[in-house]
LUMLUMKOL-24832 format. One record per residue (C-alpha): residue number from 1; x, z, y; residue in three letters. Coordinates in steps of 0.25 Angstrom, whole numbers, plus 5000, padded with zeros to 4 digits. Example, Ala and Ser with C-alpha at 12.3 -4.5 7.8 and 13.67 -1.06 7.14 Angstrom:
seq->1, u->5049, w->5031, v->4982, type->ALA
seq->2, u->5055, w->5029, v->4996, type->SER
END
This chain:
seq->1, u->5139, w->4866, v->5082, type->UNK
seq->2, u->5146, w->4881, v->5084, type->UNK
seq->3, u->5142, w->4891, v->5089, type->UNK
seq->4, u->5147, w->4906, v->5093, type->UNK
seq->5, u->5142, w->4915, v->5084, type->UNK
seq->6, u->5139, w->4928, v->5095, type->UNK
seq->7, u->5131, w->4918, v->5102, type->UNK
seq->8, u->5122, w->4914, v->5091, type->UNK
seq->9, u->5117, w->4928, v->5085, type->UNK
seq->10, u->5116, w->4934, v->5099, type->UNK
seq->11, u->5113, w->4923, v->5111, type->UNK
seq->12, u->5113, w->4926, v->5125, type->UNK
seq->13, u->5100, w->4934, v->5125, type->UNK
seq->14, u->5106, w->4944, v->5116, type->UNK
seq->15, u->5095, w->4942, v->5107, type->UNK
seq->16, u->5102, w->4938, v->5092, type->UNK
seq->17, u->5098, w->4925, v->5086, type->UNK
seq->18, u->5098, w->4923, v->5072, type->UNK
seq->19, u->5088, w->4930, v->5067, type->UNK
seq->20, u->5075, w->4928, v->5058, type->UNK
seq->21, u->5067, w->4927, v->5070, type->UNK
seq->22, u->5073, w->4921, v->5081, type->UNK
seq->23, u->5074, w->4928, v->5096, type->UNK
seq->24, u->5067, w->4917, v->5102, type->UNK
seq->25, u->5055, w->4918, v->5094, type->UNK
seq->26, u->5049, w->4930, v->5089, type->UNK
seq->27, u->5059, w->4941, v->5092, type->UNK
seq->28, u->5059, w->4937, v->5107, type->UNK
seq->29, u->5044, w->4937, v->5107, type->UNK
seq->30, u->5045, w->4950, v->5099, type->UNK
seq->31, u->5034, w->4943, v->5089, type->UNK
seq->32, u->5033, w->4948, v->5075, type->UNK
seq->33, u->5032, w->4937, v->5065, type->UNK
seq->34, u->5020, w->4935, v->5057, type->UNK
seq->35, u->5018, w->4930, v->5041, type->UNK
seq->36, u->5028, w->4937, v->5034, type->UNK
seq->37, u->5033, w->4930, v->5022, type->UNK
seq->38, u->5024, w->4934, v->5008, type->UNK
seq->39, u->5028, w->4944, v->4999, type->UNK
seq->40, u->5024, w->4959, v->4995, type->UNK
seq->41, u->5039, w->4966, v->5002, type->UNK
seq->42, u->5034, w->4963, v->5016, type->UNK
seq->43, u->5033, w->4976, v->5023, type->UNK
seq->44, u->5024, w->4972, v->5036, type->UNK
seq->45, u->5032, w->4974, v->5047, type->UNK
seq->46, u->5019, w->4975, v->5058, type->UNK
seq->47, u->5014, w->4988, v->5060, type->UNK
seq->48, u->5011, w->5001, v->5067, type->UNK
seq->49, u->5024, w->5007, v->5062, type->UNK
seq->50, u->5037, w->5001, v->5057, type->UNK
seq->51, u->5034, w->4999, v->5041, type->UNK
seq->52, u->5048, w->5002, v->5037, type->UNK
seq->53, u->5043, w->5017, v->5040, type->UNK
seq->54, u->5034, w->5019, v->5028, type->UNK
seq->55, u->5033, w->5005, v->5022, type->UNK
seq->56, u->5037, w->5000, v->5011, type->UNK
seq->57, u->5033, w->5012, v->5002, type->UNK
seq->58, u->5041, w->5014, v->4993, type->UNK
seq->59, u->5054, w->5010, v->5004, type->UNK
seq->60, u->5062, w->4998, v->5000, type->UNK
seq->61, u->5074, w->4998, v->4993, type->UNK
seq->62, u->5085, w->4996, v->5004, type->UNK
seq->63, u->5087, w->4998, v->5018, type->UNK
seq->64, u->5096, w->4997, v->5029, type->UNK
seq->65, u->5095, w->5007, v->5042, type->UNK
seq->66, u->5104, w->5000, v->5052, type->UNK
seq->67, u->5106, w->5007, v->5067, type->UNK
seq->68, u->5109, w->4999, v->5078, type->UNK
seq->69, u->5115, w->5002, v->5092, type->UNK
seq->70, u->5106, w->4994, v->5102, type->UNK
seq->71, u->5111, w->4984, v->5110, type->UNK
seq->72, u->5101, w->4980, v->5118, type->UNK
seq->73, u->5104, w->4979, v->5135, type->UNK
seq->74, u->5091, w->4983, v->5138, type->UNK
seq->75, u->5075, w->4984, v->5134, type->UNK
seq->76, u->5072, w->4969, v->5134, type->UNK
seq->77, u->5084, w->4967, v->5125, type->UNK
seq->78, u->5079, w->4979, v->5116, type->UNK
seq->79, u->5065, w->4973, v->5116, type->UNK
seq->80, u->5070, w->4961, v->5112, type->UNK
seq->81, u->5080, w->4967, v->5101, type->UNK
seq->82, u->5066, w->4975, v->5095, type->UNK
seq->83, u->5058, w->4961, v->5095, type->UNK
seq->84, u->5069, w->4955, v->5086, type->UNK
seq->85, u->5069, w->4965, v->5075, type->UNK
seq->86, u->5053, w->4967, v->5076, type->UNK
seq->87, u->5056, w->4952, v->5072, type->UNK
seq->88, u->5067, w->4954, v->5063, type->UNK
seq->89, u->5058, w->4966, v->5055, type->UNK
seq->90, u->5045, w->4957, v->5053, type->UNK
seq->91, u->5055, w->4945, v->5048, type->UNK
seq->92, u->5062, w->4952, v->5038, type->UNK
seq->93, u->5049, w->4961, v->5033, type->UNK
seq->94, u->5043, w->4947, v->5031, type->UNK
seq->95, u->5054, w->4942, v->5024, type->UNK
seq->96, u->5055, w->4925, v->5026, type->UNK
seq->97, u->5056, w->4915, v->5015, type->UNK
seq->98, u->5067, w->4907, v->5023, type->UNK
seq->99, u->5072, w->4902, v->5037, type->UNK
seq->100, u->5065, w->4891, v->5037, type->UNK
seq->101, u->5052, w->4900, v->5039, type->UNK
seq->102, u->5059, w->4907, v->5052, type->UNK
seq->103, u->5057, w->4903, v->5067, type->UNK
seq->104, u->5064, w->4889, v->5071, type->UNK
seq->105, u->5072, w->4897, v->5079, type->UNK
seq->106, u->5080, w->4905, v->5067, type->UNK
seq->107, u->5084, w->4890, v->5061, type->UNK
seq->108, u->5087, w->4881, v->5072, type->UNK
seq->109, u->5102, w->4886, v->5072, type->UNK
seq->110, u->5114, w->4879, v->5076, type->UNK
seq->111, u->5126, w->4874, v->5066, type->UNK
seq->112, u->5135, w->4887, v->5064, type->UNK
seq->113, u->5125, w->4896, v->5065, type->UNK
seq->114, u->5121, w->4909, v->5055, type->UNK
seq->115, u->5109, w->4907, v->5047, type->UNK
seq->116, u->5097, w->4914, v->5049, type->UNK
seq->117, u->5097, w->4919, v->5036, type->UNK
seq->118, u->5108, w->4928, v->5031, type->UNK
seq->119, u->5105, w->4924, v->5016, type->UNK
seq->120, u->5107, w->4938, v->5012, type->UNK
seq->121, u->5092, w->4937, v->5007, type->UNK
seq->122, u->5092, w->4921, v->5003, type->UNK
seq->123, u->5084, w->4913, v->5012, type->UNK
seq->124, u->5071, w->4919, v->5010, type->UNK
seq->125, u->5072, w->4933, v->5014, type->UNK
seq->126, u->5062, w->4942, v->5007, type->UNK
seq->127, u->5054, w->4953, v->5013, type->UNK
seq->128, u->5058, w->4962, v->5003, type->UNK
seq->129, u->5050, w->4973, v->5008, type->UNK
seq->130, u->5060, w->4975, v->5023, type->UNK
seq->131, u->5055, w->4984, v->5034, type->UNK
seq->132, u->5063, w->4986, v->5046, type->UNK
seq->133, u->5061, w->4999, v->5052, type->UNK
seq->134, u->5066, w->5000, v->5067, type->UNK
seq->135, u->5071, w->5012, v->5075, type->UNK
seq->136, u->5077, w->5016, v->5088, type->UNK
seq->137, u->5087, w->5028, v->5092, type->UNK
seq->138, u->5086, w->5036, v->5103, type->UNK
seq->139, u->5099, w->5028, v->5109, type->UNK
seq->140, u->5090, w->5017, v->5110, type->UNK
seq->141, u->5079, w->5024, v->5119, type->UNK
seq->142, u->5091, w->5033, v->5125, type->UNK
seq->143, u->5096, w->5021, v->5131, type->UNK
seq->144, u->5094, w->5017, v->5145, type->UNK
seq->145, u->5095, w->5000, v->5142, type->UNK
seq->146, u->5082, w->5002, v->5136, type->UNK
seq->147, u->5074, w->5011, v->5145, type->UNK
seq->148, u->5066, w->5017, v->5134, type->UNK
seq->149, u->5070, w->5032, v->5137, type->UNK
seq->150, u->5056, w->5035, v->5138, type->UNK
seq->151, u->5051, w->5027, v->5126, type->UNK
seq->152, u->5059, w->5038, v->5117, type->UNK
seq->153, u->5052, w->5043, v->5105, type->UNK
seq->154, u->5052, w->5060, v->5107, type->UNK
seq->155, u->5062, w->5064, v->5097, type->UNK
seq->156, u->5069, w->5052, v->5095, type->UNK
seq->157, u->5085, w->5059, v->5096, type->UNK
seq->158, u->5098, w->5057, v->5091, type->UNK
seq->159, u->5100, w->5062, v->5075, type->UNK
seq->160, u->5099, w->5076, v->5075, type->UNK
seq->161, u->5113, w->5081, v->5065, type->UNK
seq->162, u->5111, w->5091, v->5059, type->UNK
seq->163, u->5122, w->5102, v->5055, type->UNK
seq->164, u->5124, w->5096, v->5040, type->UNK
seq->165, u->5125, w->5080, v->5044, type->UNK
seq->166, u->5138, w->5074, v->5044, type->UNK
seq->167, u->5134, w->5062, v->5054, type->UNK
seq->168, u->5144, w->5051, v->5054, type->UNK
seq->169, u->5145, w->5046, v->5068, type->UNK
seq->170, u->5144, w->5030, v->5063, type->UNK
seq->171, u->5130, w->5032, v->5054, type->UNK
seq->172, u->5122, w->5037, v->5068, type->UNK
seq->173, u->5117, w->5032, v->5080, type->UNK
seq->174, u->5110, w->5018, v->5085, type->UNK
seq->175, u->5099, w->5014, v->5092, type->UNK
seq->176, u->5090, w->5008, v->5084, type->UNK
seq->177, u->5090, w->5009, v->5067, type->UNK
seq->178, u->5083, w->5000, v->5059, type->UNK
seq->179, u->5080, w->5003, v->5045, type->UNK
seq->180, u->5079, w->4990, v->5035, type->UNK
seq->181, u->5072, w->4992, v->5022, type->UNK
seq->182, u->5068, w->4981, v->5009, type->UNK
seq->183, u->5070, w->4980, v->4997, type->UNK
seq->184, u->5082, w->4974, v->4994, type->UNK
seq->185, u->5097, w->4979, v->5001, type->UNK
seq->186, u->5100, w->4963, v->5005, type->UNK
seq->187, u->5086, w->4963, v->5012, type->UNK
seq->188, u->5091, w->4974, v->5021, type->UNK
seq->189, u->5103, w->4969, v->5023, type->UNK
seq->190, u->5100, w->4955, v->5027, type->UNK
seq->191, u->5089, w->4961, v->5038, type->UNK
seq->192, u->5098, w->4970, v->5043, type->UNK
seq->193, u->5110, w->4959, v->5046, type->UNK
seq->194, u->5097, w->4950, v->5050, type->UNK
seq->195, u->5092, w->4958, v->5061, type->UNK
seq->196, u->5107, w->4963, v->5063, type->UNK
seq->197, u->5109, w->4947, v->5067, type->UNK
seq->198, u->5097, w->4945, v->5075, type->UNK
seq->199, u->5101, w->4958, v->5085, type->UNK
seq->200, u->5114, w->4953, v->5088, type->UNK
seq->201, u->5118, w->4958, v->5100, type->UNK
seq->202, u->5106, w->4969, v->5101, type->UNK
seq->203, u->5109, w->4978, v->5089, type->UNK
seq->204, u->5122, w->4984, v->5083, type->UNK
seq->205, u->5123, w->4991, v->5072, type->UNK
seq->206, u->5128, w->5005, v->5071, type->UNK
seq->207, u->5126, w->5009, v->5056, type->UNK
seq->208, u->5118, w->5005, v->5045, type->UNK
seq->209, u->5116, w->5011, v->5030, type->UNK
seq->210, u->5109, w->5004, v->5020, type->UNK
seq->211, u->5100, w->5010, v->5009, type->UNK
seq->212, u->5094, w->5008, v->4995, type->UNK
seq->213, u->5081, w->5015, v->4990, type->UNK
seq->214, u->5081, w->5019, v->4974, type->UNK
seq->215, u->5068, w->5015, v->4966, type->UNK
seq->216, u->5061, w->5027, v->4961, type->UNK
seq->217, u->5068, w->5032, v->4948, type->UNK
seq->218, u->5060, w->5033, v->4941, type->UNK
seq->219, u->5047, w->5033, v->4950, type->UNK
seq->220, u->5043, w->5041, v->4963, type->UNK
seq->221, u->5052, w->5043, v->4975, type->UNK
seq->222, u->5066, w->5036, v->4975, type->UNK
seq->223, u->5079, w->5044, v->4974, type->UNK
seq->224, u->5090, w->5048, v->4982, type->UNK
seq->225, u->5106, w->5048, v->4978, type->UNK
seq->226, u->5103, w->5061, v->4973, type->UNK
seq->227, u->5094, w->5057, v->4964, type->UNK
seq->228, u->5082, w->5065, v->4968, type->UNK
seq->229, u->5069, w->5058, v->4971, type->UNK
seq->230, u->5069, w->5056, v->4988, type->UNK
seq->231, u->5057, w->5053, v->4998, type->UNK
seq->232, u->5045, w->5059, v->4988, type->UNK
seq->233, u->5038, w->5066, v->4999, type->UNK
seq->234, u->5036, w->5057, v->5012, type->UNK
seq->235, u->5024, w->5057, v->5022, type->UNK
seq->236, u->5012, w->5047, v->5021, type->UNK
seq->237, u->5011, w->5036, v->5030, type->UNK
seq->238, u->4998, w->5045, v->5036, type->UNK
seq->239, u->5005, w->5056, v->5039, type->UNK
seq->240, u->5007, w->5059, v->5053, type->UNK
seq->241, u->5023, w->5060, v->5051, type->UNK
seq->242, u->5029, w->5048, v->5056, type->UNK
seq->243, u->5022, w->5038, v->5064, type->UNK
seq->244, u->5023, w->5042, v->5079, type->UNK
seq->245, u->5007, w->5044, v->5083, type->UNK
seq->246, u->5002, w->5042, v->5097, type->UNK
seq->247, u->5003, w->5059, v->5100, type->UNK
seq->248, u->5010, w->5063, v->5113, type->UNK
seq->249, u->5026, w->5065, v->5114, type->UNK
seq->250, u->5031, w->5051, v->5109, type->UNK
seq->251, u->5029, w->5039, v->5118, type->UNK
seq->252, u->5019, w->5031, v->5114, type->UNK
seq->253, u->5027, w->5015, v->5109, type->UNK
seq->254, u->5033, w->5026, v->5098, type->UNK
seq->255, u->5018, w->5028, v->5090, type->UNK
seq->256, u->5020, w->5020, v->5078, type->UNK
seq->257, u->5033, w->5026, v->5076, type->UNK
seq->258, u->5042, w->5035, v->5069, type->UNK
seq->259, u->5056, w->5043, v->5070, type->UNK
seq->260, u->5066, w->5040, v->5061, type->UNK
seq->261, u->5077, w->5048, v->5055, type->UNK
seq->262, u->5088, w->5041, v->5048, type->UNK
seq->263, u->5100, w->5051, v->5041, type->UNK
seq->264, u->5110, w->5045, v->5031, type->UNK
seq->265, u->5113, w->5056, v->5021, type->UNK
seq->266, u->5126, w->5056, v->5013, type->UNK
seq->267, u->5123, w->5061, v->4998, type->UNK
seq->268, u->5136, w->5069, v->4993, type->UNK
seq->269, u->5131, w->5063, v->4979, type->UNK
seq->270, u->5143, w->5067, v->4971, type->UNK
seq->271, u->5144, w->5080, v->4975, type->UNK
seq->272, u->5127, w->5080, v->4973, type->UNK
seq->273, u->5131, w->5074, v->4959, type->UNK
seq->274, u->5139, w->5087, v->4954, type->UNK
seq->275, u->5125, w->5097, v->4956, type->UNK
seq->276, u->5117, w->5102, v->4945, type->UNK
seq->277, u->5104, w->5094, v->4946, type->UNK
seq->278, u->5095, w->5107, v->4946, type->UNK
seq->279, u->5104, w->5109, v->4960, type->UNK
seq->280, u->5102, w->5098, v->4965, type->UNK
seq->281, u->5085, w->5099, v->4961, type->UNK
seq->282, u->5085, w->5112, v->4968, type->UNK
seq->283, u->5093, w->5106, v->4981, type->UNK
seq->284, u->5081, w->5093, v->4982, type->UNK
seq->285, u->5070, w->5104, v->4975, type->UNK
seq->286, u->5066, w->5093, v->4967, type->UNK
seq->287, u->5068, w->5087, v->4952, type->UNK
seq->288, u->5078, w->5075, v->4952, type->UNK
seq->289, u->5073, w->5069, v->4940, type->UNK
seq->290, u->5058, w->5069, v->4945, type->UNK
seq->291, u->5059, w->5072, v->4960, type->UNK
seq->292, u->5049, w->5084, v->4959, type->UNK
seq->293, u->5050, w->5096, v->4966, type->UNK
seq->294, u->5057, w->5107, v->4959, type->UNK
seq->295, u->5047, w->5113, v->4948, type->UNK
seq->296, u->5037, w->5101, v->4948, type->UNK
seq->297, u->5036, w->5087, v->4941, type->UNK
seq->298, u->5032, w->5077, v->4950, type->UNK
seq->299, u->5039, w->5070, v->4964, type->UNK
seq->300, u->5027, w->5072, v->4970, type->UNK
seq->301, u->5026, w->5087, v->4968, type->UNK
seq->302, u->5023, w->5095, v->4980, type->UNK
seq->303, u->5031, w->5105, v->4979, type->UNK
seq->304, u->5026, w->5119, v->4980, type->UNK
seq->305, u->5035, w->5127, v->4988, type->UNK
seq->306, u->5023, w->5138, v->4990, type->UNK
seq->307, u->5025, w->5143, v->4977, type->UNK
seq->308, u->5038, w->5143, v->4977, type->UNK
seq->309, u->5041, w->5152, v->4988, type->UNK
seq->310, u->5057, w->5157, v->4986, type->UNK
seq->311, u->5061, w->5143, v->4981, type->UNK
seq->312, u->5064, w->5145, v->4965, type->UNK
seq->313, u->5058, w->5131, v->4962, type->UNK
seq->314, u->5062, w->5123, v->4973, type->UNK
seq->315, u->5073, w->5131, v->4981, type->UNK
seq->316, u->5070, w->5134, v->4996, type->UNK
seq->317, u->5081, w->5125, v->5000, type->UNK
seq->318, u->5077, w->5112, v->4992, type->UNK
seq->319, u->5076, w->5099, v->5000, type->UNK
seq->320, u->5062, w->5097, v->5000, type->UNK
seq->321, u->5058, w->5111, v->5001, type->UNK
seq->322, u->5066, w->5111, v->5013, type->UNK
seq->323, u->5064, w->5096, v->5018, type->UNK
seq->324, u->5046, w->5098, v->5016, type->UNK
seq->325, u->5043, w->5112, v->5014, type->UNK
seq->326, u->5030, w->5108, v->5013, type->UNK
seq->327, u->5026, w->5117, v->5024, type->UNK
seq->328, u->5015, w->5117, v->5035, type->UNK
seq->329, u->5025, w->5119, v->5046, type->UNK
seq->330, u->5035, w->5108, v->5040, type->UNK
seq->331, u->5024, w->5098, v->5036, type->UNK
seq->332, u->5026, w->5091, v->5049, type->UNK
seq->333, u->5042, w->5088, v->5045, type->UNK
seq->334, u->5040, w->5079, v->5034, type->UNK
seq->335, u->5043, w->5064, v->5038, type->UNK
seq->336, u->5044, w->5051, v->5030, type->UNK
seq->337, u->5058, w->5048, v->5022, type->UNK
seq->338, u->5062, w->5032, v->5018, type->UNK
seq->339, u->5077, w->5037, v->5015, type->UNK
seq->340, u->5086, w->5027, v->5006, type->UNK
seq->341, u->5100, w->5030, v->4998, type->UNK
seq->342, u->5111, w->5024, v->5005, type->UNK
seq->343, u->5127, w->5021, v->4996, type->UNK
seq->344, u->5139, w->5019, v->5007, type->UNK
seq->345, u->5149, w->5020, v->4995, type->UNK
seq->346, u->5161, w->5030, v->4995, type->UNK
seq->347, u->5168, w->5038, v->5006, type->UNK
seq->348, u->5183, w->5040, v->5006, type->UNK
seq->349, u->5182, w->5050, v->4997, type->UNK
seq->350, u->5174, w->5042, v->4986, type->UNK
seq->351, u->5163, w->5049, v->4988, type->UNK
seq->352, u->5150, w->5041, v->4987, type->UNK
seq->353, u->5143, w->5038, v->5001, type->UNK
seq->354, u->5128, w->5036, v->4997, type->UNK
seq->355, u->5116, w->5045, v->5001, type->UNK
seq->356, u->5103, w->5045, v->5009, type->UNK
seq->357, u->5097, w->5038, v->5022, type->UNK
seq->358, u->5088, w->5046, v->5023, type->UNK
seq->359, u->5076, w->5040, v->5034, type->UNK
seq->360, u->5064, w->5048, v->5040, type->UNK
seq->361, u->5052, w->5045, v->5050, type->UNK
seq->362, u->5045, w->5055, v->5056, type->UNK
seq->363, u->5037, w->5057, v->5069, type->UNK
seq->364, u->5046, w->5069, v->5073, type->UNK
seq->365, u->5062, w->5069, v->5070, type->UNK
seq->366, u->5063, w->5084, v->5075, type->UNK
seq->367, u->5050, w->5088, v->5068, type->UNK
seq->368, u->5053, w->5081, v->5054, type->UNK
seq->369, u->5065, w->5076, v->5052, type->UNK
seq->370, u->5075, w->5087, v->5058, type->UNK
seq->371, u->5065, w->5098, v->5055, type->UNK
seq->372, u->5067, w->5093, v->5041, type->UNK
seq->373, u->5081, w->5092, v->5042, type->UNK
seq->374, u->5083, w->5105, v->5048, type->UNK
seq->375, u->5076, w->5111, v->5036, type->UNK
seq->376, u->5085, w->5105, v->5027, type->UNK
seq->377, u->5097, w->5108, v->5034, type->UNK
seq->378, u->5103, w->5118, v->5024, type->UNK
seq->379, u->5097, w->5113, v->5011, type->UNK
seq->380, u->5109, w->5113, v->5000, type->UNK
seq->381, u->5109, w->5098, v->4998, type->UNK
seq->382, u->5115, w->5099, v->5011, type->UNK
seq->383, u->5128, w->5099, v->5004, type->UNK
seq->384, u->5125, w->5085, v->4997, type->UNK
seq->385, u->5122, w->5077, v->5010, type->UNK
seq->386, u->5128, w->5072, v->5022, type->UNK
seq->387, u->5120, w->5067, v->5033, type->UNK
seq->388, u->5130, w->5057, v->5040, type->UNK
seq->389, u->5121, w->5049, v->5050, type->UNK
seq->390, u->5108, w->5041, v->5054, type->UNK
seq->391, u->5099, w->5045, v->5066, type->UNK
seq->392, u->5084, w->5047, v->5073, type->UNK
seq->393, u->5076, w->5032, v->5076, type->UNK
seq->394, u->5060, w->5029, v->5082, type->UNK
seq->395, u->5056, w->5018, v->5072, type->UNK
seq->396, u->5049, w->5011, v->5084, type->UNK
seq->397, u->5032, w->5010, v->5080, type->UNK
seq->398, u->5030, w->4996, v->5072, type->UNK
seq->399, u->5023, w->4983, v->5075, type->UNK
seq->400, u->5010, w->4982, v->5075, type->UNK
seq->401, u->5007, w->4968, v->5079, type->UNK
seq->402, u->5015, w->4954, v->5078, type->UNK
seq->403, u->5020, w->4953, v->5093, type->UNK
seq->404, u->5026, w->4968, v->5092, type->UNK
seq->405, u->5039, w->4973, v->5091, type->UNK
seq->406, u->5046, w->4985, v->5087, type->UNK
seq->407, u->5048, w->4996, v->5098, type->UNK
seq->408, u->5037, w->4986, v->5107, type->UNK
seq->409, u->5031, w->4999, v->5113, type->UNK
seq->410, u->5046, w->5004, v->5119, type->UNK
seq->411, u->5045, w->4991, v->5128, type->UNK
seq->412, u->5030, w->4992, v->5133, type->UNK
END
């Protein structure tokens, strides 16, 4: 028996079929599946927050952040849309050993039809340490389909650009992102093209950039394609920096969660690889070989910027003297940083394309992350950057309990 492809994957509720769970069972219901499959890389998905926020520590090795225009007609679809990939999330975080083990309504296809299972992974698809992080634009609450004008998180805009940035028209914008991590590049891959099949006719992607996370070398923090040690100071899970509280001035579903800020940055590496290293030191105000500040011996050095007042050891205009000065008044800008390296390749001129995603999660965008940026809007490494695009996402608060969904509380 034939059948037309179109009317396989997407079905006259506009709902997509095809995927690890199937819309008439628990994505329709909006249930999360129980009993994920053994092994020590499953990240729980159930939570008050999303766990792709702060867990896995250390982050995993590759990730994807997709951003996707949002096709929904209106809020039931959208409901519907946020049921599947809650589904979707718990699936691939749990990691199944084969089709057999999915719901009757994955395997009773019809002769033609694709497989479940895109084989990308084998037939027993790991957990391999995924996390799904979800997020929405302001274009998604901006939009009167929906109804949810209300429901916007305060501060929630568009990407601020700021006067340096170079933004590329093609590498912004979208209505909701979602940020794939794990531990291998083909688990990412075969996730994203999963879900990507199972919201057929609900989701289109607008860009995606993929990204790789190096292994300590030779232990602490990671390092960036400039070679310096990146990420060394971050913000406990305790500190009251990202998670949205119950306080006044955000509407309440948003308690549990946490802006995000996602900026792709072009590293000029070659023209980065013809400066003296003790240059390059003072520009980061740390020591490439050990990622300490400038003048001590450990990464996790506090540097001690009181007694150097004019800047002789670590020059005023370093990075991180400028990024956390380490002040009372700009101890409230600090914000959690899961960034990863990125490679495109070359540009016309034959100049390599490869630099930083750099991702953040605060509670403030304008208090944190643009304060931030604004101090380091004429720092000299200015001249070996370009930020081309990305933009400003609320990662919805997580799911606490089985019969949840992600973004539950916009619907109540």
């Amino acid at each position: 028996m034939q059948i037309e492809r179109r009317t396989f994957l997407i079905g006259a509720s506009g709902v997509a079929a095809g995927g690890l769970i199937g819309a008439a069972a628990n994505a329709a219901a909006g249930q999360v599946p129980a009993a994920p499959a053994e092994g020590t890389d499953v990240v729980e998905f159930l939570g008050t927050n999303q766990a792709g926020v702060y867990r896995p520590a250390p982050q995993q090795q590759a990730a994807c952040f997709a951003a996707f225009r949002v096709l929904c007609r209106d809020a039931a679809e959208l409901e519907a849309l946020l049921k599947r990939l809650t589904v979707k999330g718990t699936v691939l975080g749990a990691g199944h050993k084969s089709s057999a083990a999915l719901p009757a309504v994955e395997q009773s296809g019809v002769d033609g039809a694709p497989p479940v299972n895109s084989g990308v992974m084998g037939e027993d698809v790991p957990a391999a340490g995924f996390t799904m992080t979800l997020g929405l634009a302001s274009s998604l609450f901006d939009n009167p389909a929906y109804g949810l004008a209300a429901k916007k998180p305060n501060g929630l805009t568009d990407m601020k650009v700021f006067p340096k940035d170079q933004i590329e028209a093609e590498w912004t914008g979208g209505d909701l992102i979602l940020q794939l991590c794990a531990e291998s590049s083909d688990m990412v891959h075969y996730a994203l093209r999963d879900i990507m099949k199972a919201t057929r006719g609900q989701l289109q992607l607008q860009w995606k950039i993929n990204g790789f996370h190096n292994r300590p070398r030779p232990d602490g923090a990671p390092r960036n394609l400039f070679g310096y040690k990146d990420g060394i100071v971050n913000p406990a899970e305790s500190e009251e920096l990202v998670w949205l509280g119950s306080g006044p001035g955000q509407p309440a579903w948003a308690e549990g969660g946490t802006f995000m800020v996602v900026r792709m940055i072009r590293m000029l590496v070659e023209f980065w690889d013809r400066v003296g290293l003790g240059e390059q030191d003072g520009m980061i105000g740390r020591h490439r070989g050990n990622g300490a500040p400038l003048g001590q011996s450990a990464e996790t050095d506090t540097p001690d910027y009181a007694s150097d007042p004019d800047g002789k050891t670590i020059p005023l205009d370093a990075h991180i003297r400028l990024a956390n000065p380490r002040t009372k008044e700009t101890a409230g800008s600090r914000m959690l940083r899961r960034g990863y390296n990125y490679d495109l390749g070359v540009d016309m001129n034959g100049n390599l394309q490869a630099g930083l995603i750099f991702t953040c999660f605060q509670q403030n965008i304008q208090e944190q992350f643009e304060a931030t940026q604004t101090r380091l809007a004429d720092e000299p490494m200015t001249d070996y950057i370009e930020p081309f695009g990305g933009g400003y996402f609320f990662v919805v608060p997580g799911v606490p309990k089985q019969d949840g969904f992600l973004g539950e509380g916009l619907f109540a």
